[in-house]
Structure formats: structure tokens, C-alpha cells
TORKOL-4160 file (C-alpha; in steps of 0.2 Angstrom, whole numbers, padded with zeros to 4 digits, m for minus):
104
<pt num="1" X="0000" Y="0000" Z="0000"/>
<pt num="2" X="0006" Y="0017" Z="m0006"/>
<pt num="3" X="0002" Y="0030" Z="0007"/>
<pt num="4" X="0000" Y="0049" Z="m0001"/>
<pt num="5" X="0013" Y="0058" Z="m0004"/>
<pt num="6" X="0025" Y="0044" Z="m0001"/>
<pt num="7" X="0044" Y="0045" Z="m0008"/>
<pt num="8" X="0046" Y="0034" Z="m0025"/>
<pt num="9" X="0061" Y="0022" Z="m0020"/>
<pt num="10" X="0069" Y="0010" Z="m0035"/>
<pt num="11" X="0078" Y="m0002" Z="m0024"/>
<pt num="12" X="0089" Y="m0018" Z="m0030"/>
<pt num="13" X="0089" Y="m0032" Z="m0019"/>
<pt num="14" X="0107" Y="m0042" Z="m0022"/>
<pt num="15" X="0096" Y="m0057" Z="m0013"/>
<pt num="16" X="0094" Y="m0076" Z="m0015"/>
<pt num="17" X="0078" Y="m0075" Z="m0006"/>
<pt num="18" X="0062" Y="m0069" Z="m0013"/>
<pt num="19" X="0055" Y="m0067" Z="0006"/>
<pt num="20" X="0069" Y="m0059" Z="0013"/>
<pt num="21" X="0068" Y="m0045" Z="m0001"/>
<pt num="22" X="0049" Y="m0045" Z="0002"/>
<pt num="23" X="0051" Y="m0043" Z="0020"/>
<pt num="24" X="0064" Y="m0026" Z="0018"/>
<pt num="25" X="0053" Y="m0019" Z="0003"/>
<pt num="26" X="0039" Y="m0019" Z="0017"/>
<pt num="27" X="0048" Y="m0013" Z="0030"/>
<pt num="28" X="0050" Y="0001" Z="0019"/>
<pt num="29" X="0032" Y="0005" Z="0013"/>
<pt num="30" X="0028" Y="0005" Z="0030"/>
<pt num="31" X="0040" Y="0020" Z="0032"/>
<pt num="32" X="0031" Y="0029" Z="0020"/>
<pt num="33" X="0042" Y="0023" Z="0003"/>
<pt num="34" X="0035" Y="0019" Z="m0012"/>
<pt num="35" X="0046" Y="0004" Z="m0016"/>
<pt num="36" X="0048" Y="m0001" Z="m0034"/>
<pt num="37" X="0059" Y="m0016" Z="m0031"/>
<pt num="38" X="0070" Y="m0027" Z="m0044"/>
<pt num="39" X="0077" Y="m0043" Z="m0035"/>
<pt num="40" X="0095" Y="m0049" Z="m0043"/>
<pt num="41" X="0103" Y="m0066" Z="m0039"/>
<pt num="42" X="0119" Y="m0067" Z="m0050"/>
<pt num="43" X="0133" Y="m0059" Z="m0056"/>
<pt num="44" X="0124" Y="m0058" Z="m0075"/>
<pt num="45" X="0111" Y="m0050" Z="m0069"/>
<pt num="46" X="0118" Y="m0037" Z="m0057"/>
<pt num="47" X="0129" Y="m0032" Z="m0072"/>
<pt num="48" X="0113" Y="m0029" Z="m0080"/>
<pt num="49" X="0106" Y="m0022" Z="m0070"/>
<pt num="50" X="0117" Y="m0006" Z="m0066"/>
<pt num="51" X="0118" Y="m0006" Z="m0084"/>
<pt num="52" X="0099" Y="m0003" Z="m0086"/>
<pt num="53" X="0093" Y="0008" Z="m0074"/>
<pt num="54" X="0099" Y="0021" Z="m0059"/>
<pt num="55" X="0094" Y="0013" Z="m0044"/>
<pt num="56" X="0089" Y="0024" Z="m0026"/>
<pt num="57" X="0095" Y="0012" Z="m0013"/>
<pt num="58" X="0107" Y="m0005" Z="m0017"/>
<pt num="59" X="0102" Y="m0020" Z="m0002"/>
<pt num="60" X="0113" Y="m0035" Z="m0003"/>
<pt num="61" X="0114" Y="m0050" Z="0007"/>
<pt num="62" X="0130" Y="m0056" Z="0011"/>
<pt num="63" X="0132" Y="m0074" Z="0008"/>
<pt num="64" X="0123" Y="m0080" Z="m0008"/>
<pt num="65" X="0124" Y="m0096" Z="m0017"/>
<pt num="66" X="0134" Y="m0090" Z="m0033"/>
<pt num="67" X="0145" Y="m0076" Z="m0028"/>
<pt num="68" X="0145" Y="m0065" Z="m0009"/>
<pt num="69" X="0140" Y="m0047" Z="m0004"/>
<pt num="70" X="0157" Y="m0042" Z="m0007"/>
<pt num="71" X="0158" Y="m0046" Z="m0025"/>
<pt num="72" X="0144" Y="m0037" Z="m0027"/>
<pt num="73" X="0150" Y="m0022" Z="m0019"/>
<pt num="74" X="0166" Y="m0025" Z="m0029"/>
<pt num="75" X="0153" Y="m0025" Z="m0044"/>
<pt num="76" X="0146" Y="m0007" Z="m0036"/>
<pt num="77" X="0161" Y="0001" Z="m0034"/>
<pt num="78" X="0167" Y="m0006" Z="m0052"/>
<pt num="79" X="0151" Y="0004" Z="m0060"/>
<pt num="80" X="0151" Y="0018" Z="m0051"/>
<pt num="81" X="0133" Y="0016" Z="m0044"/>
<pt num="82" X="0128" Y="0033" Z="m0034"/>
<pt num="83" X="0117" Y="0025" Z="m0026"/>
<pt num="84" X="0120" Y="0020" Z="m0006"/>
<pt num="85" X="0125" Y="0001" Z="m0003"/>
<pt num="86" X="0117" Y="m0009" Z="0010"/>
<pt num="87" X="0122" Y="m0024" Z="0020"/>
<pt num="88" X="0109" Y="m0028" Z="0033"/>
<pt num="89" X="0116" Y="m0035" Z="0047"/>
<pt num="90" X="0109" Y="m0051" Z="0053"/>
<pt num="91" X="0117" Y="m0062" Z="0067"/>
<pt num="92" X="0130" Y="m0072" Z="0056"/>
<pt num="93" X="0137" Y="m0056" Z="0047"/>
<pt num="94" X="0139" Y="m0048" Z="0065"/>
<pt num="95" X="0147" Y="m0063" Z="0077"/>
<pt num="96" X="0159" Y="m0068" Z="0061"/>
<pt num="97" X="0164" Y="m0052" Z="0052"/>
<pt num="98" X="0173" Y="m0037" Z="0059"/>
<pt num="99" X="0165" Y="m0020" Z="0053"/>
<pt num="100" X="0168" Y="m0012" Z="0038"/>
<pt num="101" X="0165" Y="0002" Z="0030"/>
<pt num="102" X="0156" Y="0001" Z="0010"/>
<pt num="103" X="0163" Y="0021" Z="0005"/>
<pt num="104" X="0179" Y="0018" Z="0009"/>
């Protein structure tokens, strides 16, 4: 549900998960976004996808099946996406990973 005068928000899920991307675009309406989100589960299709379109807002899982968070950040930084660059923290990322920085 769109509420009025909500904030358009293009948002590209680097997520091997359907629900967990479906779960954060909620999350977000809730806040008052208008969330148009394009889910993106391999190298090929992140590619394409910076290619195609200017994206608001870039949320990655960390580990996925066929490459990890930090090769699509590499992928970010490689294409010089403006847009900011998300890792949410869940408890693996946080009890195995020291902090990091994505603007480094």
C-alpha cells in the first residue's frame, strides 16, 4: 500500500531469497516509501542491472549461493553506482565479520 505523498524508491535487492527481499521492501512501505523493487541473484544480472537503470537504494545479502555481498559491492564500486550500498546485518554477518566500511 502506497500512502499519499509517499517517496518513489527504485531499490535492488542483491538477494537469494524472494521473502527476505519481500520482508525489507515492506519494511519500507511501512515507512512511507513507495518501493519499486527489482530482485537480482547473479553476477549476470547485477551487471545488467546497473547497466539498465539508476537505482535509489542497493540492499545486498551477504552470503549467496553463486558469488557473496562483497563481489557485489566490488561490482558497485566497479560501475560507479551513486546510489548507497546496504548490507543488513543479521546475526552471522555480526558474530563472524569485523565492521567495515562500503565508502571507503
Amino acid at each position: 500500500m502506497v500512502n499519499a505523498g509517499s517517496t518513489r524508491l527504485r531499490v535492488l535487492f542483491v538477494e537469494d531469497t524472494p521473502d527476505d527481499a519481500a520482508l525489507i521492501a515492506r519494511n519500507l512501505a511501512k515507512g512511507g516509501y513507495d518501493v519499486e523493487p527489482v530482485r537480482v541473484d547473479s553476477p549476470a544480472a547485477l551487471s545488467k542491472a546497473f547497466d539498465q537503470e539508476r537505482w535509489d537504494l542497493v540492499i545486498s545479502d551477504f552470503t549467496l549461493p553463486i558469488f557473496s555481498g562483497f563481489d557485489a559491492l566490488a561490482m558497485w564500486r566497479q560501475k560507479a553506482c551513486r546510489a548507497p550500498f546496504i548490507f543488513p546485518c543479521g546475526r552471522e554477518f555480526t558474530e563472524k565479520r569485523s565492521p567495515i566500511s562500503c565508502s571507503d
